[in-house]
VEXBA-816491 format. One record per residue: residue number from 1; residue in three letters; x, y, z of N, C-alpha, C in turn. Coordinates in Angstrom, 1 decimal. Each point is the difference from the previous one (the first is absolute). Example, Ala and Ser with C-alpha at 12.3 -4.5 7.8 and 13.67 -1.06 7.14 Angstrom:
# VEXBA-816491
vexdo: 1 vofi: ALA n.px: 13.2 n.py: -5.7 n.pz: 7.8 ca.px: -0.9 ca.py: 1.2 ca.pz: 0.0 c.px: 0.9 c.py: 1.2 c.pz: 0.0;
vexdo: 2 vofi: SER n.px: -0.4 n.py: 1.1 n.pz: -0.7 ca.px: 0.9 ca.py: 1.1 ca.pz: 0.0 c.px: -0.8 c.py: 1.1 c.pz: 0.8;
END
This chain:
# VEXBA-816491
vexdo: 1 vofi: UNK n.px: -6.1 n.py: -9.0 n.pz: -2.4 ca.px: -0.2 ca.py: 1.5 ca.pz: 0.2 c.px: -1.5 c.py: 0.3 c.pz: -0.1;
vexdo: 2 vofi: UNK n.px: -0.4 n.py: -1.1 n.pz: 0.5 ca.px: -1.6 ca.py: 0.3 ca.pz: -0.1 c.px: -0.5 c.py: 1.4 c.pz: 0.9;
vexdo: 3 vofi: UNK n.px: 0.5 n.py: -0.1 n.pz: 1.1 ca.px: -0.3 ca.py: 1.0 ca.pz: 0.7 c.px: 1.1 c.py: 1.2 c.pz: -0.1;
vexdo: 4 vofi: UNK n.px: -0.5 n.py: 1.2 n.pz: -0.7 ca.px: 1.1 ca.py: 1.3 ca.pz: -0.6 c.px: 1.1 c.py: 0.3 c.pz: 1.4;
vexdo: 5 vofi: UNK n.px: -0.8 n.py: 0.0 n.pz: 0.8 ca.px: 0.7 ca.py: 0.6 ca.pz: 1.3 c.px: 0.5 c.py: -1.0 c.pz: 1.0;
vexdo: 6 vofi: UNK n.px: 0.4 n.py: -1.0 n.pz: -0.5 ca.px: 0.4 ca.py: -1.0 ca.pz: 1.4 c.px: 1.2 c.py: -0.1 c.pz: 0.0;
vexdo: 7 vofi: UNK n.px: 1.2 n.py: 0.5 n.pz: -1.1 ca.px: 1.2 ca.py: 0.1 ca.pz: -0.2 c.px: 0.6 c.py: 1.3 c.pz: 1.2;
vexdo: 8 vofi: UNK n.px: -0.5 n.py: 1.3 n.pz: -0.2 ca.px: -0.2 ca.py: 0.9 ca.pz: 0.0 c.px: -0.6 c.py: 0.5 c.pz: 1.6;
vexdo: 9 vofi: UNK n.px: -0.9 n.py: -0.6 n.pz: 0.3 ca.px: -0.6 ca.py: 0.4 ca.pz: 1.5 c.px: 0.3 c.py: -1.1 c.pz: 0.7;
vexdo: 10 vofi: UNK n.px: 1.1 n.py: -1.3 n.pz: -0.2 ca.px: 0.1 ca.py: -1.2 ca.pz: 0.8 c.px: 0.8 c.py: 0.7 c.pz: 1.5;
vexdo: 11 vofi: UNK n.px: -1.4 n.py: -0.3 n.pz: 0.9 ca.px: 1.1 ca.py: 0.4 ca.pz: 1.3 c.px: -1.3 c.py: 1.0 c.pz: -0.1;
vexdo: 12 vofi: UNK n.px: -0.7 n.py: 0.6 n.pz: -0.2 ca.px: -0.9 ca.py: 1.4 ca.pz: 0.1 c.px: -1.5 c.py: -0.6 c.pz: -0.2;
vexdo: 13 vofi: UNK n.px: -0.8 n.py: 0.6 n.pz: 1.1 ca.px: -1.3 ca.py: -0.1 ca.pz: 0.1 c.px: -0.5 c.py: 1.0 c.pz: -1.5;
vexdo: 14 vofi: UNK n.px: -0.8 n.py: -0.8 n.pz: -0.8 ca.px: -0.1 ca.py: 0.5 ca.pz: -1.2 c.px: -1.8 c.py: -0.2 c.pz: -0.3;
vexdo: 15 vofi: UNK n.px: -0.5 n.py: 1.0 n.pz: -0.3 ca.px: -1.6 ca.py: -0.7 ca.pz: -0.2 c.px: -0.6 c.py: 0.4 c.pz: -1.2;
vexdo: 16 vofi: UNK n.px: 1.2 n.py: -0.4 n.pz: -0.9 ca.px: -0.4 ca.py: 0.3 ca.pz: -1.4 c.px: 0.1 c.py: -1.8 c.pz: -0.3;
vexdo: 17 vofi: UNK n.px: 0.2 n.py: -0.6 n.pz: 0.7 ca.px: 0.2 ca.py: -1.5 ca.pz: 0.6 c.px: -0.5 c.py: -1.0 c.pz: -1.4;
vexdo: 18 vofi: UNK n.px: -1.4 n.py: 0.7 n.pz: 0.0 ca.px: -0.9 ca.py: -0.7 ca.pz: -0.5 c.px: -0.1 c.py: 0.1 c.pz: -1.6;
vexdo: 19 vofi: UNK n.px: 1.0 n.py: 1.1 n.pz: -0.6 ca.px: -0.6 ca.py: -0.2 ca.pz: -1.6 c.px: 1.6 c.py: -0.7 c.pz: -0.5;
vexdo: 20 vofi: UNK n.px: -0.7 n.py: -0.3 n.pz: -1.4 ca.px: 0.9 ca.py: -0.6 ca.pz: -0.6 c.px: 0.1 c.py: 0.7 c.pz: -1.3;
vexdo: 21 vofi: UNK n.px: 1.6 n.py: 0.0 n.pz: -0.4 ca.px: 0.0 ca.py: 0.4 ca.pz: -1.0 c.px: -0.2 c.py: -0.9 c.pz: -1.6;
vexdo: 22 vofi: UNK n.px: 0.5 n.py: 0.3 n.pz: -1.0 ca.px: -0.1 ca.py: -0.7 ca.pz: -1.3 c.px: 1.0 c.py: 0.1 c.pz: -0.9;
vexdo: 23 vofi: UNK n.px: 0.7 n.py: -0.5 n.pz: 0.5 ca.px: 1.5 ca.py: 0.4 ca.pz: -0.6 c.px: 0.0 c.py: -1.5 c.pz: -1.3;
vexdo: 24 vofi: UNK n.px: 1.1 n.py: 0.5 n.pz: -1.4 ca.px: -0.7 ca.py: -1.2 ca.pz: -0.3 c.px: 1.5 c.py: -0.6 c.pz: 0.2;
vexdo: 25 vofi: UNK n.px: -0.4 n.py: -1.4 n.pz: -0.7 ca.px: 0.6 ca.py: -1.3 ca.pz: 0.3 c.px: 1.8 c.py: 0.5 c.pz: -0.1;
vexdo: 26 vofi: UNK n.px: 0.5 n.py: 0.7 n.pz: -1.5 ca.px: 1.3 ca.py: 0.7 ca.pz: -0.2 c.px: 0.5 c.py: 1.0 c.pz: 1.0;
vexdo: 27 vofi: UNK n.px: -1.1 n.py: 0.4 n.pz: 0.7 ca.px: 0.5 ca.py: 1.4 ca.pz: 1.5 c.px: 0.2 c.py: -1.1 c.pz: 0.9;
vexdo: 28 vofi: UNK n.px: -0.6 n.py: -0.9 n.pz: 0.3 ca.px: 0.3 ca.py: -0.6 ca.pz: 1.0 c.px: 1.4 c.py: -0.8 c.pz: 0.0;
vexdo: 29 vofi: UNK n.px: 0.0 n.py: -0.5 n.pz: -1.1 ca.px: 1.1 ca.py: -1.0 ca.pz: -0.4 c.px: 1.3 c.py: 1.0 c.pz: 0.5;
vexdo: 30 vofi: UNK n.px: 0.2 n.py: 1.2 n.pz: -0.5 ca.px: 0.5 ca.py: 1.2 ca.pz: -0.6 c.px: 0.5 c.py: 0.2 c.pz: 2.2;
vexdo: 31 vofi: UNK n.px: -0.8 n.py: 0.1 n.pz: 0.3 ca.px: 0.1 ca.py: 0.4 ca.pz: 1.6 c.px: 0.7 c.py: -1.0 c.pz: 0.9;
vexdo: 32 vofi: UNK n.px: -0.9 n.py: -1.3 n.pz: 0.0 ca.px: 0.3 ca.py: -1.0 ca.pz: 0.7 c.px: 1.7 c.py: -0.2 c.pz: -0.1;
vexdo: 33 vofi: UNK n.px: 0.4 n.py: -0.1 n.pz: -1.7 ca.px: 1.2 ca.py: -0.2 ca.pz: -0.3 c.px: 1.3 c.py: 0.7 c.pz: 0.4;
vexdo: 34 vofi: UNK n.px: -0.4 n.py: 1.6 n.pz: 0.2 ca.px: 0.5 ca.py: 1.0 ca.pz: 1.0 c.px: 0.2 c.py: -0.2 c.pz: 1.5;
vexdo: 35 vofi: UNK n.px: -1.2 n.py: -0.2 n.pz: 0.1 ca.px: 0.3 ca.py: -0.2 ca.pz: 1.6 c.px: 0.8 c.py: -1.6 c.pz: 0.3;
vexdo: 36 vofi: UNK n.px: -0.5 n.py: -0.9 n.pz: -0.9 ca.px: 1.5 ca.py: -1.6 ca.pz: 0.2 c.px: 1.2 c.py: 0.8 c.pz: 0.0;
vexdo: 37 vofi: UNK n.px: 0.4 n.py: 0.8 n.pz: -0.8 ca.px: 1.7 ca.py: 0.7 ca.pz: -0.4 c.px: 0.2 c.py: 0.4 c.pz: 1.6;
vexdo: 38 vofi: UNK n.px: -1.2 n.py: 0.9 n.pz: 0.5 ca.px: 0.5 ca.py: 0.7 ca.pz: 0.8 c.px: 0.2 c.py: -0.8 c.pz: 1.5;
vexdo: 39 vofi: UNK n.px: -1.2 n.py: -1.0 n.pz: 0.0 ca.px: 0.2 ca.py: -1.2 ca.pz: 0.8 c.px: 1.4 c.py: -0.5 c.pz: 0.5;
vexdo: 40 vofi: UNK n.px: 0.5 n.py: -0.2 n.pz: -1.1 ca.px: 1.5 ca.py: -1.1 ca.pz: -0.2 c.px: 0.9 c.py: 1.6 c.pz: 0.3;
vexdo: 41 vofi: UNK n.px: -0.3 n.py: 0.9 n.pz: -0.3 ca.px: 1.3 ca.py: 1.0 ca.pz: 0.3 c.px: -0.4 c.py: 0.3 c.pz: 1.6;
vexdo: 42 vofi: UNK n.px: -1.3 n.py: 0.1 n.pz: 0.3 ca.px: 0.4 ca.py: -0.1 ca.pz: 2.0 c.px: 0.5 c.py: -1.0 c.pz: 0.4;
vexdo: 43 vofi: UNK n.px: 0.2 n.py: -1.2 n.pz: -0.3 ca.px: 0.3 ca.py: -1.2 ca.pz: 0.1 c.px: 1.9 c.py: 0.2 c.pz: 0.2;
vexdo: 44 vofi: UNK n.px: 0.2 n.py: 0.5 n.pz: -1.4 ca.px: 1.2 ca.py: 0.1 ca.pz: -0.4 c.px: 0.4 c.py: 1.0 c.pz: 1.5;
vexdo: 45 vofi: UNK n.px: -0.6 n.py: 1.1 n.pz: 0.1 ca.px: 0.5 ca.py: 1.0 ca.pz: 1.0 c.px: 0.2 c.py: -0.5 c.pz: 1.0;
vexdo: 46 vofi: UNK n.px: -0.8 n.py: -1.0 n.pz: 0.4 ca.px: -0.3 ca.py: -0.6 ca.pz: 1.6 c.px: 1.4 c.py: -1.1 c.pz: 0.0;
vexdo: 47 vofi: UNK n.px: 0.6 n.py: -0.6 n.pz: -1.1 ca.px: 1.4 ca.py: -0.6 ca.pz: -0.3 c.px: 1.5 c.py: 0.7 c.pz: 0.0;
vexdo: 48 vofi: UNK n.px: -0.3 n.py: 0.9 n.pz: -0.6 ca.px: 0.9 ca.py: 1.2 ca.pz: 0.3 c.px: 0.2 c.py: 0.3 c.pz: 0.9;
vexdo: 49 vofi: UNK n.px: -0.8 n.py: 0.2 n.pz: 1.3 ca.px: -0.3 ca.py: 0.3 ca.pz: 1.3 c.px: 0.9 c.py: -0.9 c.pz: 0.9;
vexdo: 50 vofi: UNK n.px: -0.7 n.py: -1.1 n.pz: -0.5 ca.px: 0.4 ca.py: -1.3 ca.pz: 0.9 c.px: 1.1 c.py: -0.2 c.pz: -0.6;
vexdo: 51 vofi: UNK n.px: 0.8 n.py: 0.5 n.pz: -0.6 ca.px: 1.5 ca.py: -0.2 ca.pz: -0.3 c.px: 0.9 c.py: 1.1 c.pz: -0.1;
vexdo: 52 vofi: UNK n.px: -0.6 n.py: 0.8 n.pz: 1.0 ca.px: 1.0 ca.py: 0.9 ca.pz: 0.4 c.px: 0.8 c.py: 1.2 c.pz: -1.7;
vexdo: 53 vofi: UNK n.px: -0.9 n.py: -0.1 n.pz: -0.7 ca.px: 0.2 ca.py: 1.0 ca.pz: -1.5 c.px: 0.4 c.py: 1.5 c.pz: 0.6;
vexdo: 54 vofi: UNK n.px: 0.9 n.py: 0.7 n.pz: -0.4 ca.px: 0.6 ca.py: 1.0 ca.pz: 0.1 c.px: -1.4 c.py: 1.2 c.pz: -0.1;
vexdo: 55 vofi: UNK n.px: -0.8 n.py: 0.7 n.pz: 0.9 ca.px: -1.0 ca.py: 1.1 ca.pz: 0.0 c.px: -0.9 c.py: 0.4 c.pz: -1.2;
vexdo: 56 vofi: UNK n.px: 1.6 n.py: 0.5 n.pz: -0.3 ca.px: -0.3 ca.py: 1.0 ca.pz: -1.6 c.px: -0.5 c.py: -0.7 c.pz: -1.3;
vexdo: 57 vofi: UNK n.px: -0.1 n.py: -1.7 n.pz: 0.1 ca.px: -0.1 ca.py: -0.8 ca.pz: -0.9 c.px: -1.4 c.py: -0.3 c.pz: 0.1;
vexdo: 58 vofi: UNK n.px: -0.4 n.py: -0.2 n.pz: 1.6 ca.px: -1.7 ca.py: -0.2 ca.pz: 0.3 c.px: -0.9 c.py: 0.9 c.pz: -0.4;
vexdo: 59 vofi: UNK n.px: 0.7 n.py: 1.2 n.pz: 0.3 ca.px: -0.6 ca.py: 1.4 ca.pz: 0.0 c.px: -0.6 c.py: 0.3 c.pz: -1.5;
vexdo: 60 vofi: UNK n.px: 0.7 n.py: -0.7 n.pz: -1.0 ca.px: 0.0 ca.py: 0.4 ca.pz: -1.3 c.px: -1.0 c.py: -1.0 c.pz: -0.5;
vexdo: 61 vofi: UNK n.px: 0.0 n.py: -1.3 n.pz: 0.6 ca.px: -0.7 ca.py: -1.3 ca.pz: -0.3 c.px: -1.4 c.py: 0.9 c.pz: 0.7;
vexdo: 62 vofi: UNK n.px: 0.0 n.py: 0.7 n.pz: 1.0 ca.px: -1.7 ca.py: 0.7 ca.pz: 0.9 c.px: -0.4 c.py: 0.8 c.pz: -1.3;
vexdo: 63 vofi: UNK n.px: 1.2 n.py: 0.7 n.pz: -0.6 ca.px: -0.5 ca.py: 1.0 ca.pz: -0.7 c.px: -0.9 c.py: 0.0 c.pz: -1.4;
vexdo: 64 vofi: UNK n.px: 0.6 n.py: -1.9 n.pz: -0.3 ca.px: -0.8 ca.py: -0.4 ca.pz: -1.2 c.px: -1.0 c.py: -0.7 c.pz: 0.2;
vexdo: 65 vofi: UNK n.px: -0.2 n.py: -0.4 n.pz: 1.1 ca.px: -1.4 ca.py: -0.7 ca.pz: 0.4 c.px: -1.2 c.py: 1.0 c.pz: 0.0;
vexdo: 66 vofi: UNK n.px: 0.6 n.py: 1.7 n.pz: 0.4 ca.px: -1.2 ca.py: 0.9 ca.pz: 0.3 c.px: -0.3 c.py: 0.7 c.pz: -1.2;
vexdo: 67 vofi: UNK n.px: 1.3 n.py: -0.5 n.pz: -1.0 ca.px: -0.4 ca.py: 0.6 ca.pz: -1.5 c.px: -1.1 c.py: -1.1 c.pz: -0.9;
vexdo: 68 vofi: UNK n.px: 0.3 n.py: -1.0 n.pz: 0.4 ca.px: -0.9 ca.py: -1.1 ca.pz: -0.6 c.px: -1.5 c.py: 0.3 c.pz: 1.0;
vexdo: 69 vofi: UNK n.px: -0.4 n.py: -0.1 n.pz: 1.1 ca.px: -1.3 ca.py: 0.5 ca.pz: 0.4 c.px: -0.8 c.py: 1.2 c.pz: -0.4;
vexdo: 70 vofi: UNK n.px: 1.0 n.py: 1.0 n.pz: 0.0 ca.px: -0.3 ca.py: 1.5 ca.pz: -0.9 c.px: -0.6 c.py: -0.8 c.pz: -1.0;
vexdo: 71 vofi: UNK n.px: 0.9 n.py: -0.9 n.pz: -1.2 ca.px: -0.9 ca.py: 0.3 ca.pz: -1.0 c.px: -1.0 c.py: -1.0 c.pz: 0.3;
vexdo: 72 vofi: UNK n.px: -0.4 n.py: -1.4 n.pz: 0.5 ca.px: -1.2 ca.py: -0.2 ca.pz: -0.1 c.px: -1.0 c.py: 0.9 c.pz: 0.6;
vexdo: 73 vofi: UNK n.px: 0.0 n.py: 0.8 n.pz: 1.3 ca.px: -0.6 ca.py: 1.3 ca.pz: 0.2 c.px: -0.6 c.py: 0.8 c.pz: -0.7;
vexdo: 74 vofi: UNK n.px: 1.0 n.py: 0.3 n.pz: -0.9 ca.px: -0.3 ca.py: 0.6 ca.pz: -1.1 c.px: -1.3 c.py: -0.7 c.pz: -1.1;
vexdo: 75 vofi: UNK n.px: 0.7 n.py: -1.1 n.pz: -1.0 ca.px: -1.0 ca.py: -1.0 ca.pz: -0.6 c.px: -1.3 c.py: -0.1 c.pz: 0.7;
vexdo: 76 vofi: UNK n.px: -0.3 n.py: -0.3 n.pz: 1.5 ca.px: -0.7 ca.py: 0.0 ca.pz: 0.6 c.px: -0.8 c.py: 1.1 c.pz: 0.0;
vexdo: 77 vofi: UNK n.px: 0.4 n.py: 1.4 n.pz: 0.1 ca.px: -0.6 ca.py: 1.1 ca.pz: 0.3 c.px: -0.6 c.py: 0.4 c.pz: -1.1;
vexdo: 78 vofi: UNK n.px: 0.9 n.py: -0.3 n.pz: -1.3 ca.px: -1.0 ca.py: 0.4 ca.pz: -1.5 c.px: -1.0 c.py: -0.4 c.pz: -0.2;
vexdo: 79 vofi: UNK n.px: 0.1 n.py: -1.2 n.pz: 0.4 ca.px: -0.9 ca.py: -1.5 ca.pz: -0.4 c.px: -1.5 c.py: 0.7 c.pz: 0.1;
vexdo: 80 vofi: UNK n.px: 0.0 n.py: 0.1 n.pz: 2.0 ca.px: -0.7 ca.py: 0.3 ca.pz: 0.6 c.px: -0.2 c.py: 1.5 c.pz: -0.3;
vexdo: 81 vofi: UNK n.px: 0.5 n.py: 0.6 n.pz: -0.6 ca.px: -0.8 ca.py: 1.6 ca.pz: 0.0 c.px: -0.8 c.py: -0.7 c.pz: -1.9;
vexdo: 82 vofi: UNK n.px: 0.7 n.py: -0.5 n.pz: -0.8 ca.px: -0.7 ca.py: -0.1 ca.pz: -0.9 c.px: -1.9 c.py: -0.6 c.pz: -0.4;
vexdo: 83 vofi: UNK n.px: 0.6 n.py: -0.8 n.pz: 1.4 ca.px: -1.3 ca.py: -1.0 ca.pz: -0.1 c.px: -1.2 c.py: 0.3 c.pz: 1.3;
vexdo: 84 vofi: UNK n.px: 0.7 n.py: -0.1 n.pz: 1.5 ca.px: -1.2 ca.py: -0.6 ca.pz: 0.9 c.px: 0.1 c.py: 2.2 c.pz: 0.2;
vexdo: 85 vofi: UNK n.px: 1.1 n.py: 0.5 n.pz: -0.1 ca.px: -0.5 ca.py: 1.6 ca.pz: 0.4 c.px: -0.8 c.py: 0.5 c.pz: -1.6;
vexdo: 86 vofi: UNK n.px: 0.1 n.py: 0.1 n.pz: -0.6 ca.px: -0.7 ca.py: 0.4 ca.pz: -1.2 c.px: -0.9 c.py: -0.7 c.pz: -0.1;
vexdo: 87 vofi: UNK n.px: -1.0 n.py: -1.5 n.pz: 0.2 ca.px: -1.5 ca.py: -0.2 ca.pz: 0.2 c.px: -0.5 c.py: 1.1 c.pz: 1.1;
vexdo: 88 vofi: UNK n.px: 0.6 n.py: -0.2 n.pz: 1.4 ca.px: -0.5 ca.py: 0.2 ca.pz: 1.1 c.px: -0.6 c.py: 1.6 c.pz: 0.0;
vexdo: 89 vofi: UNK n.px: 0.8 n.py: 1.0 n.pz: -0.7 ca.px: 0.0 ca.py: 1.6 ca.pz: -0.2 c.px: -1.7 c.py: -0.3 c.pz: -1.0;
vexdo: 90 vofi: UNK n.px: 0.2 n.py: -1.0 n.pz: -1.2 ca.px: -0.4 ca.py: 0.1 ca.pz: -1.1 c.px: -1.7 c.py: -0.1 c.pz: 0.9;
vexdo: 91 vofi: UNK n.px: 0.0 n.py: -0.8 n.pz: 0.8 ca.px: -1.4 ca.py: -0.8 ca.pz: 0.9 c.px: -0.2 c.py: 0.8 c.pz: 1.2;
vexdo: 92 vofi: UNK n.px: 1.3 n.py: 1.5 n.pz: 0.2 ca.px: -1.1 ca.py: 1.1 ca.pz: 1.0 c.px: 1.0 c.py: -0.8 c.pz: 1.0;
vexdo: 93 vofi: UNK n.px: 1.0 n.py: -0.5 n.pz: 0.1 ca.px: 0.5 ca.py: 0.0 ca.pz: 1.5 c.px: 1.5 c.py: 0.6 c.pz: -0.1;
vexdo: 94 vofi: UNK n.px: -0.6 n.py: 1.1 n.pz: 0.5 ca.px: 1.2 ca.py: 1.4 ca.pz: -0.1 c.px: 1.0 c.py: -0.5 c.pz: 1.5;
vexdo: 95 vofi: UNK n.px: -0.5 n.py: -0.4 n.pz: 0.2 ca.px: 0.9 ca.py: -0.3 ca.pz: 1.4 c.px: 1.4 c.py: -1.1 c.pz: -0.3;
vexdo: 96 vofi: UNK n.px: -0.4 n.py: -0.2 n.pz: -1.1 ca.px: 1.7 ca.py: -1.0 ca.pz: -0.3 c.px: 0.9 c.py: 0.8 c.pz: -0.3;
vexdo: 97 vofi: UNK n.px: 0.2 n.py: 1.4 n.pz: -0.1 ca.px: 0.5 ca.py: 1.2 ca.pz: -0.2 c.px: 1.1 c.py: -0.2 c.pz: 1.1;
vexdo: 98 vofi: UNK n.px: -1.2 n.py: 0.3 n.pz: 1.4 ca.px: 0.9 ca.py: 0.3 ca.pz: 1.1 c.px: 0.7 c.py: -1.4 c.pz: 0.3;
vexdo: 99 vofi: UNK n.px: -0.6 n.py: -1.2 n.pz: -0.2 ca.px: 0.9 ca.py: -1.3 ca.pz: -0.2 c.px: 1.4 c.py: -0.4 c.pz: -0.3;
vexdo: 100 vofi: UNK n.px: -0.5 n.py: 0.7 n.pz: -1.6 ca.px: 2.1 ca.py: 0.1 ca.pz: -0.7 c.px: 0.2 c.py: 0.8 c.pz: 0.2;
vexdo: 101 vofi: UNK n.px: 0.2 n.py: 1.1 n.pz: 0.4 ca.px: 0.7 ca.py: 1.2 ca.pz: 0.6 c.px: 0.5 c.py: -0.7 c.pz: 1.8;
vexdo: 102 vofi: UNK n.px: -1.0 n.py: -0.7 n.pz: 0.2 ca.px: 0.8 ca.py: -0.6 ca.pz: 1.8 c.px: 1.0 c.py: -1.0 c.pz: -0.5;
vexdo: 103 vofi: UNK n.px: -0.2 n.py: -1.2 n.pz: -0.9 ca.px: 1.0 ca.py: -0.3 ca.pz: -0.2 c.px: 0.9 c.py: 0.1 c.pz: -0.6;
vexdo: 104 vofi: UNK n.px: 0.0 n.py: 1.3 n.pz: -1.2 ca.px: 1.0 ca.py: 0.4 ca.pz: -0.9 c.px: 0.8 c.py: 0.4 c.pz: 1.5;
vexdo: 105 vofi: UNK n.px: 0.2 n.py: 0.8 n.pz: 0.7 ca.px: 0.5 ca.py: 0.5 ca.pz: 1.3 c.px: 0.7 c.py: -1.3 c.pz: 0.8;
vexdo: 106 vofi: UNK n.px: -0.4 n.py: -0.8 n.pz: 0.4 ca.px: 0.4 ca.py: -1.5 ca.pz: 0.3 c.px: 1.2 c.py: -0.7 c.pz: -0.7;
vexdo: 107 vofi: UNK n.px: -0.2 n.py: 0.2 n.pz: -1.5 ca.px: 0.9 ca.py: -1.0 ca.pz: -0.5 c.px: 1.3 c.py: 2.0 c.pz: -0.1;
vexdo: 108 vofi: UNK n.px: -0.2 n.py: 0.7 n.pz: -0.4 ca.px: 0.9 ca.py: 1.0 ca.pz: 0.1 c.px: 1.0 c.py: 0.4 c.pz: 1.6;
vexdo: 109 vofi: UNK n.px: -0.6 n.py: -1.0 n.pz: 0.8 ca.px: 1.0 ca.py: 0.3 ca.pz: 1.1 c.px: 1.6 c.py: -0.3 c.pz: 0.1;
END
């Protein structure tokens, strides 16, 4: 998770490209390990699929994959307003304001 935004803007021209965050070694651990869970449950979906699983059963399996991305989203979003938005305000760059406000909007869709 070296790069804060590659989960997040994969697929999207992004030119915040270039910084990195500093998340420490237990957030990463903490994330990576989230997204394996959620790995193996698209996996799981994509088996379900291919085996003809009754709608209503997939549907519920979609519903907990997008509750498990909420919360790393979430973890993600604290992290980052704790640390790289609170230097950046702290060092006169008011413009990460309108930053997490675009992507608070983003992940709220």
């Amino acid at each position: 998770m070296e790069n804060e935004l590659t989960v997040a803007s994969a697929g999207h021209e992004n030119h915040h490209h270039h910084q990195h965050s500093h998340h420490s070694e237990k957030t990463k651990i903490n994330l990576t390990s989230r997204l394996n869970r959620i790995e193996g449950q698209i996996r799981g979906i994509k088996g379900l699929i291919e085996k003809d699983t009754y709608c209503d059963d997939v549907l519920n399996q979609i519903a907990s994959v997008q509750s498990a991305l909420n919360g790393v989203g979430k973890l993600l979003l604290e992290n980052h307003m704790k640390s790289c938005v609170v230097e950046k305000i702290q060092s006169g760059e008011h413009g990460v304001i309108h930053e997490l406000l675009t992507t608070i909007n983003k992940l709220m869709k």
